[in-house]
C-alpha positions as CSV (number, residue, x, y, z in Angstrom):
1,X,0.0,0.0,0.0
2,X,1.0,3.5,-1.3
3,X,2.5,5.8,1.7
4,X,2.9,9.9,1.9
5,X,4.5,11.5,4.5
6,X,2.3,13.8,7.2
7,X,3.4,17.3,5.3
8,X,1.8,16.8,2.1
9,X,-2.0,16.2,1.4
10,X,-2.1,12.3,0.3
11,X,-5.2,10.7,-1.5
12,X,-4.7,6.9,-0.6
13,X,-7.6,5.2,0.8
14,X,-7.3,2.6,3.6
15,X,-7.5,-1.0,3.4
16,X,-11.2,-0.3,5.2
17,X,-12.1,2.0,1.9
18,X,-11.9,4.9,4.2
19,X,-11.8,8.4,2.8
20,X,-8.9,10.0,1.2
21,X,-7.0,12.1,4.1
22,X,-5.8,15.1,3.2
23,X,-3.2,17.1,5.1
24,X,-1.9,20.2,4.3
25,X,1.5,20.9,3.9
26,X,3.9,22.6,6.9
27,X,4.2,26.3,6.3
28,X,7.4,26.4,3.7
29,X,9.6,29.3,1.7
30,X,10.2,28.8,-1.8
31,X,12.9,31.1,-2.5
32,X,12.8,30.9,-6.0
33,X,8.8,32.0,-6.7
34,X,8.7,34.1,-2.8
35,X,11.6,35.9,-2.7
36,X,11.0,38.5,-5.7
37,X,8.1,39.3,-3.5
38,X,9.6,40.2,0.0
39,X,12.7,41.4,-2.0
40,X,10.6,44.3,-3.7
41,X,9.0,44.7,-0.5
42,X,12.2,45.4,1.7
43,X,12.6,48.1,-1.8
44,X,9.7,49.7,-1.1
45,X,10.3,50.1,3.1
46,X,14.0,50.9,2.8
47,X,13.3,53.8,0.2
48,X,9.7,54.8,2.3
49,X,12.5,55.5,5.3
50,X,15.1,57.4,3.4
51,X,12.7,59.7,1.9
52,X,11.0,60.1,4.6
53,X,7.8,58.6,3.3
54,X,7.6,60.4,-0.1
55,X,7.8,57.4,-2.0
56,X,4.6,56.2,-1.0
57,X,2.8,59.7,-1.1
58,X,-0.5,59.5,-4.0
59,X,0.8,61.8,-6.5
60,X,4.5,59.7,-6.2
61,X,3.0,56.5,-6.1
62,X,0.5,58.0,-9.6
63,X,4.0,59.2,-11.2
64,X,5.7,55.8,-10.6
65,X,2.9,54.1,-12.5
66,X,2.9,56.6,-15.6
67,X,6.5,57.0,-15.8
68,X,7.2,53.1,-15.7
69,X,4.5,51.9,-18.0
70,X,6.7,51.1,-20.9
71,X,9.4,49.0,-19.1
72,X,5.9,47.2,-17.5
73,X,4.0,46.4,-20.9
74,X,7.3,45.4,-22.7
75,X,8.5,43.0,-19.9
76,X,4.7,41.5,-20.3
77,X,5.9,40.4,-24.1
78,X,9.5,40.0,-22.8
79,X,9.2,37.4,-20.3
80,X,7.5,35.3,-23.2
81,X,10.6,36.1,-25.3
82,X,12.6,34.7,-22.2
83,X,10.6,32.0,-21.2
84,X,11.3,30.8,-24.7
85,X,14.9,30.8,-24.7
86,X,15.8,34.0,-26.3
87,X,15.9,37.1,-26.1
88,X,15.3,40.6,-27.9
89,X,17.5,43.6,-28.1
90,X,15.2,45.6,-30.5
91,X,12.5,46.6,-28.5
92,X,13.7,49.7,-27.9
93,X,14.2,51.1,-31.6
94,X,10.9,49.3,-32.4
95,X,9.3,51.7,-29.5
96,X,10.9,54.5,-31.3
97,X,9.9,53.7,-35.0
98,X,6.2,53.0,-34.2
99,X,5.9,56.2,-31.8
100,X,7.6,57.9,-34.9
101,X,5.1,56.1,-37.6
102,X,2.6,57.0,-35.1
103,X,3.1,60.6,-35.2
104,X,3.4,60.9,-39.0
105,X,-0.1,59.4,-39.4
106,X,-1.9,61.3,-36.6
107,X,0.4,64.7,-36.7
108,X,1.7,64.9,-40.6
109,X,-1.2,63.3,-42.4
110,X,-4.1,64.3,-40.0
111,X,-5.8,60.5,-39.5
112,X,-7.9,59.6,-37.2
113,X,-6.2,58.6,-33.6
114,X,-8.5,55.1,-33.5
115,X,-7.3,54.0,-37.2
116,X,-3.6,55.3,-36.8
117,X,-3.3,53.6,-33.2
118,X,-4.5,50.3,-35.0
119,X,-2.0,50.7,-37.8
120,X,0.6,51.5,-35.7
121,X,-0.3,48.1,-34.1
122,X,-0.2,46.3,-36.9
123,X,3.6,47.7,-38.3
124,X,4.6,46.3,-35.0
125,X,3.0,42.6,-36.0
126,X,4.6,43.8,-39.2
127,X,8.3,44.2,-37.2
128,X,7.9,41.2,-35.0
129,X,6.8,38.5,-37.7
130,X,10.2,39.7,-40.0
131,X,12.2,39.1,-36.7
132,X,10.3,35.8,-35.9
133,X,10.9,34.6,-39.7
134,X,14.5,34.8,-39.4
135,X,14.6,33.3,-36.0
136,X,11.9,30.5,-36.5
137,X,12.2,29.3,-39.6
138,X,15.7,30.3,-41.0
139,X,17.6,29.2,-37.5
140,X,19.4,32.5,-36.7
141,X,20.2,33.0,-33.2
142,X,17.3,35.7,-31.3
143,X,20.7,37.2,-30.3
144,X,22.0,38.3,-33.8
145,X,18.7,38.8,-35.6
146,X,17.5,41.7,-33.1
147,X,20.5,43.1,-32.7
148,X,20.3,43.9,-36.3
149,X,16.8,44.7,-36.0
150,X,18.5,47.4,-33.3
151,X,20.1,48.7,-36.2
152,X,18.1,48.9,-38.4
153,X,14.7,50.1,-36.9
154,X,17.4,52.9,-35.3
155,X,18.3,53.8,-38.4
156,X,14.1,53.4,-40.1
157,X,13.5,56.1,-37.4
158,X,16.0,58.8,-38.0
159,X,14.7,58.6,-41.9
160,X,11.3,58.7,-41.1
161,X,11.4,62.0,-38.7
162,X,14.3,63.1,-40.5
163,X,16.5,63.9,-37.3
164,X,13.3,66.4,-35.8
165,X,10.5,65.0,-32.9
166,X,7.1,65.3,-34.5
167,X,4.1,66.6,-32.3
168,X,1.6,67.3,-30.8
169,X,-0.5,64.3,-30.4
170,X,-4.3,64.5,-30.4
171,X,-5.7,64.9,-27.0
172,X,-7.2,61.2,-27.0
173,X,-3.8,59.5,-27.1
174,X,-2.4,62.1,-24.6
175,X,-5.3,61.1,-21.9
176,X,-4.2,57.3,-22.9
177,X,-0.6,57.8,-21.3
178,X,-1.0,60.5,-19.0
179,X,-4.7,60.9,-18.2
180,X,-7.0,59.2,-15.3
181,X,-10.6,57.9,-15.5
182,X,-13.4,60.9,-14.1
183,X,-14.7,61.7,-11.1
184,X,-18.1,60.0,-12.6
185,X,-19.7,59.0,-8.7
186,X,-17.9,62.4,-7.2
187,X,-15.4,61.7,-3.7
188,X,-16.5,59.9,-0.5
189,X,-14.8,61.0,2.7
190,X,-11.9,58.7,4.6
191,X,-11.5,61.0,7.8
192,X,-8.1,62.3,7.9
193,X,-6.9,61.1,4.6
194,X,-9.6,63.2,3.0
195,X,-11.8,62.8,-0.5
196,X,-11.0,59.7,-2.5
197,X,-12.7,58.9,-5.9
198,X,-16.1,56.3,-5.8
199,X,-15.2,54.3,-8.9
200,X,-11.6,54.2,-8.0
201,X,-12.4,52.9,-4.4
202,X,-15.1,50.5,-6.3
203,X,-12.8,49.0,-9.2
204,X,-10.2,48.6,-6.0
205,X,-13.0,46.5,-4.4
206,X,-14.0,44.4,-7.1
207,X,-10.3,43.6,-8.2
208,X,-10.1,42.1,-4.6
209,X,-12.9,40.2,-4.7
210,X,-12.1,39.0,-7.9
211,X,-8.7,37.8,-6.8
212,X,-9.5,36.4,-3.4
213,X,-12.7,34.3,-5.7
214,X,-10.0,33.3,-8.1
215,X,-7.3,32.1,-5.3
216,X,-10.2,30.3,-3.8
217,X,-11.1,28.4,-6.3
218,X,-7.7,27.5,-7.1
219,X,-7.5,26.2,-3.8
220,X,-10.5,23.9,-3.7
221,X,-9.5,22.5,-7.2
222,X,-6.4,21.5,-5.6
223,X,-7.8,20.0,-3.0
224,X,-9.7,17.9,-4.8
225,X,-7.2,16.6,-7.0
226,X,-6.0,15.9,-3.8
227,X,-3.0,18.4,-4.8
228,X,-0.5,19.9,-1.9
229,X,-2.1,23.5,-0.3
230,X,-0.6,25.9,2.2
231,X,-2.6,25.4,5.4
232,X,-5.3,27.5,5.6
233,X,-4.2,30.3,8.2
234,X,-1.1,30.7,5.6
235,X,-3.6,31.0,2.9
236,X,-5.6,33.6,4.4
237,X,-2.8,35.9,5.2
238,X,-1.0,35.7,1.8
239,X,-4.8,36.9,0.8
240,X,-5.2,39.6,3.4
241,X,-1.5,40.8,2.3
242,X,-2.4,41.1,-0.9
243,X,-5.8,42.6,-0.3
244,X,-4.4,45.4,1.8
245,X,-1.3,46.0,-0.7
246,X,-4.3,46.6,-3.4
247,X,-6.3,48.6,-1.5
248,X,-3.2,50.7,-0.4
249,X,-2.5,51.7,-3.6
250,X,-6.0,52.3,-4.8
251,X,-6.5,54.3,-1.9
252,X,-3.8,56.3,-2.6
253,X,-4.8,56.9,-6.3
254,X,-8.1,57.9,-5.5
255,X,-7.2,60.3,-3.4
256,X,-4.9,61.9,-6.0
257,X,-6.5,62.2,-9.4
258,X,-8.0,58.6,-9.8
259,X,-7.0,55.6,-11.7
260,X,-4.6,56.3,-14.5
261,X,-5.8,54.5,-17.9
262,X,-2.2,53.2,-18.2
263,X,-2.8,51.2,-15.2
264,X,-6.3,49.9,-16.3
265,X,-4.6,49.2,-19.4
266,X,-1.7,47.2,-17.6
267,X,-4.2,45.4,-15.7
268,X,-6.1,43.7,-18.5
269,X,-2.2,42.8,-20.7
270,X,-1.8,41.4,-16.9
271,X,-4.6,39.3,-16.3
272,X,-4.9,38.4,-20.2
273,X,-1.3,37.4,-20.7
274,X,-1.0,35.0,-17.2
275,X,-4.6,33.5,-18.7
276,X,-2.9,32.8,-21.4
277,X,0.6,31.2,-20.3
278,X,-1.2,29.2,-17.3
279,X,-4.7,27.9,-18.4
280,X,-3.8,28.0,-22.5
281,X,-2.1,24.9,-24.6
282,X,-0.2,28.2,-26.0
283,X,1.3,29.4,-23.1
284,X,2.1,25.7,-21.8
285,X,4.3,25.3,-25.3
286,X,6.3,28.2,-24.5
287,X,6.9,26.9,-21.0
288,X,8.0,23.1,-23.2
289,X,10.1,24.9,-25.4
290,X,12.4,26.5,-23.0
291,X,12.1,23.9,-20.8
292,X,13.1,21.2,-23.0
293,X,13.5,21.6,-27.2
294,X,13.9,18.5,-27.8
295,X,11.4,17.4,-25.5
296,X,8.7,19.9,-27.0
297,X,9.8,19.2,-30.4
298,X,9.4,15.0,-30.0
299,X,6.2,16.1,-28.3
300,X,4.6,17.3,-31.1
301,X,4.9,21.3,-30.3
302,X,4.8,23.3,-32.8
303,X,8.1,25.1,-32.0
304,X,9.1,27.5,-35.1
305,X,5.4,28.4,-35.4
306,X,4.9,29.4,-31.4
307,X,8.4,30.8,-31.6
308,X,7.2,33.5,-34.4
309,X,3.9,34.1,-32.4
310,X,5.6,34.9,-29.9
311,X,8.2,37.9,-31.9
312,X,4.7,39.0,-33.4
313,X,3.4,39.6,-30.0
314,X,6.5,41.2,-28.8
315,X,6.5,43.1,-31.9
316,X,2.6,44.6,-31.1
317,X,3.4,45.3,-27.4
318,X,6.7,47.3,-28.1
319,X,4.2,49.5,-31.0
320,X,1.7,49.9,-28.1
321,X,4.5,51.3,-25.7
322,X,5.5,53.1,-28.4
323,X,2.4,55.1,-28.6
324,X,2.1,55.5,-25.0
325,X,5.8,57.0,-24.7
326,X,5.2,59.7,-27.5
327,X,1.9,60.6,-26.2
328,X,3.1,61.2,-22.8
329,X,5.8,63.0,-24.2
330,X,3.7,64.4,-27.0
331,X,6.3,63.8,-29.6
332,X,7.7,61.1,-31.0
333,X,11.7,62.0,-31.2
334,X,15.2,60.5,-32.5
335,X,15.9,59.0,-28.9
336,X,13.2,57.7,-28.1
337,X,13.3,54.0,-26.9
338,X,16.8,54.4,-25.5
339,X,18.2,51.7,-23.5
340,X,14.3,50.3,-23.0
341,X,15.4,46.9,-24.4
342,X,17.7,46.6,-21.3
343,X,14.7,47.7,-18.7
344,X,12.6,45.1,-20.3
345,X,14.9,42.5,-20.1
346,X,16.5,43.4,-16.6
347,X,12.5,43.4,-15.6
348,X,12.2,39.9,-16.9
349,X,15.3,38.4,-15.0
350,X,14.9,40.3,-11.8
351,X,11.3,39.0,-11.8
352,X,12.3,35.2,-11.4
353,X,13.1,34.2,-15.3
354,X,15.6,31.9,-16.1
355,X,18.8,32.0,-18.1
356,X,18.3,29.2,-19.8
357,X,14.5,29.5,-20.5
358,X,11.4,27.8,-19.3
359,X,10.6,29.4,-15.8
360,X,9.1,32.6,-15.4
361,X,5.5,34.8,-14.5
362,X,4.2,37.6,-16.2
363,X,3.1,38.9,-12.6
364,X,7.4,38.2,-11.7
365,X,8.1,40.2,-14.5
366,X,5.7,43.3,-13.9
367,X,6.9,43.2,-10.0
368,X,10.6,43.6,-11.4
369,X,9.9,46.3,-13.6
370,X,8.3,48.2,-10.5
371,X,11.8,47.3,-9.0
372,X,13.1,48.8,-11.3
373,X,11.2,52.0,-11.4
374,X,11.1,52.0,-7.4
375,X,14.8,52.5,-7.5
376,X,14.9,54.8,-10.4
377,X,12.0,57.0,-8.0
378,X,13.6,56.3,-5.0
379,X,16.9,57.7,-5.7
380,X,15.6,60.6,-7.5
381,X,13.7,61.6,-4.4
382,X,16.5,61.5,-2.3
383,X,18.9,63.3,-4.7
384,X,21.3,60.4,-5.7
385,X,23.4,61.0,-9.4
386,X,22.4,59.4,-12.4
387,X,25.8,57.4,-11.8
388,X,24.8,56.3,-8.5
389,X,21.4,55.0,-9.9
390,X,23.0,52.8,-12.3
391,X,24.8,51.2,-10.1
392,X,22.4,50.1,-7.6
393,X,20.6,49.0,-10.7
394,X,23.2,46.9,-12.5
395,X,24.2,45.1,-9.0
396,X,20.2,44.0,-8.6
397,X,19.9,42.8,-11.9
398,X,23.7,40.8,-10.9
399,X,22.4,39.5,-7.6
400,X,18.6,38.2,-9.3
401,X,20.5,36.0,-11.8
402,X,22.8,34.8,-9.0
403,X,20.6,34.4,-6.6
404,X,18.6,32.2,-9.7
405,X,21.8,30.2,-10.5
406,X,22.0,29.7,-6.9
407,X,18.7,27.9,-6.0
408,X,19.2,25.9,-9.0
409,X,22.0,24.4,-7.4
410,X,21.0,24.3,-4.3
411,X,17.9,22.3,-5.6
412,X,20.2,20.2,-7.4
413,X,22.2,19.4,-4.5
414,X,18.9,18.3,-2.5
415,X,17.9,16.3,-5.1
């Protein structure tokens, strides 16, 4: 008869026919999917107490959401590069030459924002399907093919602005980067932390609930697969911190100037794109190819075809940040897009990815990007050099990927 020790829930029934017992597991750490977690939370408190709480004021807490929603919807297609086993370098000049494409059809030629967004979009398929040929079918390393694409995009931008920044943008796109939802159910009163927006405070509520359903649900379906669960007090207080991170931050937006559409726009790319790599056959075949090639491959995935998907997608998201950089610059310059491919990929390792491919979160990668852009705020606030800023930020990206190496060989030597 079949055995399991008492930390794990077991499904074996007794030589009586008894019921299945379960028993939830002891309260563990995993160090590889935990620690991005408490490490951007020992961020947040160590910057809170050097600025003197600053960091975490609404309007700061609004700007760090606006100012870092590029590097966040860029690491969303990223992490899907990475996950993969490769990588992308031309994100960056892509961002440029869409914004740039952008503001030629809306600014030069006069077209509608709607139909030039969706163009726009669609020269980004455009860019990542010529980058996914080469890779997918013709075998070039992800390496070499987008660091020409760095090139050459680079190069497609400076000949389509001809060396000048092209604005203004229509007022539409503006609100799209920079603008928040309206006051449409007026401010409720919190006491000493003043008026905060309804619809803010009821979107906060409902994201909540919907989480806390979600993670429920989860956890019954596990039990009755008779899969391993955190006991139930751990459960609940991952929940409640969560919840009260949430409703921290919505809080604080409210009180400010309400939900900024970038965020709202963030949120669905967040909640579509995990859909997608943890309930959909797609998203599993990404995790098979960088996982295993040959594996996937004898398995019947469809590698070169999901590995072009994904370079199309990458391609559409870095057109979309493109559009929302140059509206909330209100041009589209020369520079733009500078150094973004290295954000979006230090986002994507510091959130958990693997070197080698076939581990990562989209939820990892979006909580390394705000890593990334809590340090960039942080040391801003409290007056640190550009230098200095850099260097904090090249020595986290360092210790992420050791600390990754690391708990692969310490799992190893478990084993």
């Amino acid at each position: 008869m079949s055995t399991a020790s008492a930390d794990t829930v077991t499904g074996v029934p007794d030589q009586q026919g008894a019921a299945p017992a379960r028993a939830p597991r002891r309260i563990s750490f995993n160090p590889r999917e935990s620690g991005i977690y408490v490490a951007f939370a020992l961020i947040v408190v160590l910057f809170s107490i050097l600025t003197g709480g600053a960091l975490l004021e609404p309007q700061n807490i609004s700007n760090l959401i606006v100012q870092n929603s590029y590097v966040l919807i860029l690491a969303i297609g990223m992490i899907l590069i990475i996950i993969a086993g490769h990588i992308d370098l031309s994100v960056g000049s892509v961002v440029a030459l869409t914004g740039a494409i952008s503001a030629v059809l809306m600014v030069n030629m006069g077209m509608a924002w709607p139909v030039a967004l969706l163009i726009t979009l669609a020269v980004g398929a455009v860019i990542g399907a010529w980058q996914g040929y080469w890779v997918a079918y013709f075998g070039i390393p992800a390496f070499i093919v987008t660091l020409a694409g760095m090139l050459i995009f680079r190069a497609l931008t400076l000949t389509v602005l001809g060396n000048q920044g092209i604005g203004p943008f229509p007022d539409e796109v503006r609100t799209l980067a920079n603008g928040f939802t309206g006051g449409y159910l007026g401010n409720i009163g919190l006491g000493p932390l003043g008026g905060a927006d309804v619809v803010s405070l009821l979107v906060g509520a409902l994201a909540i609930a919907g989480a806390v359903v979600s993670r429920w649900r989860k956890r019954t379906a596990r039990l009755n697969y008779l899969q391993e669960v955190d006991p139930l007090p751990m459960f609940l207080l991952k929940i409640v911190a969560a919840a009260a991170v949430v409703l921290f931050v919505v809080v604080q937006l409210a009180r400010y100037k309400n939900l900024p559409w970038v965020l709202i726009l963030l949120s669905v790319l967040v909640i579509g794109y995990s859909l997608v790599t943890t309930r959909a056959v797609f998203g599993r075949h990404i995790y098979a190819i960088g996982g295993n090639l040959q594996a996937a491959t004898l398995s019947g995935v469809k590698v070169k075809s999901v590995t072009f998907w994904i370079f199309v997608n990458m391609g559409v998201l870095s057109a979309l940040a493109g559009i929302i950089v140059a509206g909330r610059l209100n041009q589209a310059g020369p520079t733009a897009g500078n150094m973004f491919e290295l954000d979006a990929i230090a986002a994507a390792f510091i959130g958990g990815a693997a070197v080698q491919g076939g581990v990562g979160k989209v939820v990892g990668a979006i909580t390394g990007g705000l890593i990334m852009g809590v340090i960039n705020n942080g040391m801003s606030l409290i007056g640190a050099p550009t230098e200095s800023v850099n260097l904090v930020k090249g020595f986290v990206l360092l210790a992420a990927v050791a600390y990754d190496i690391w708990t692969k060989r310490r799992a190893r030597t478990a084993a």
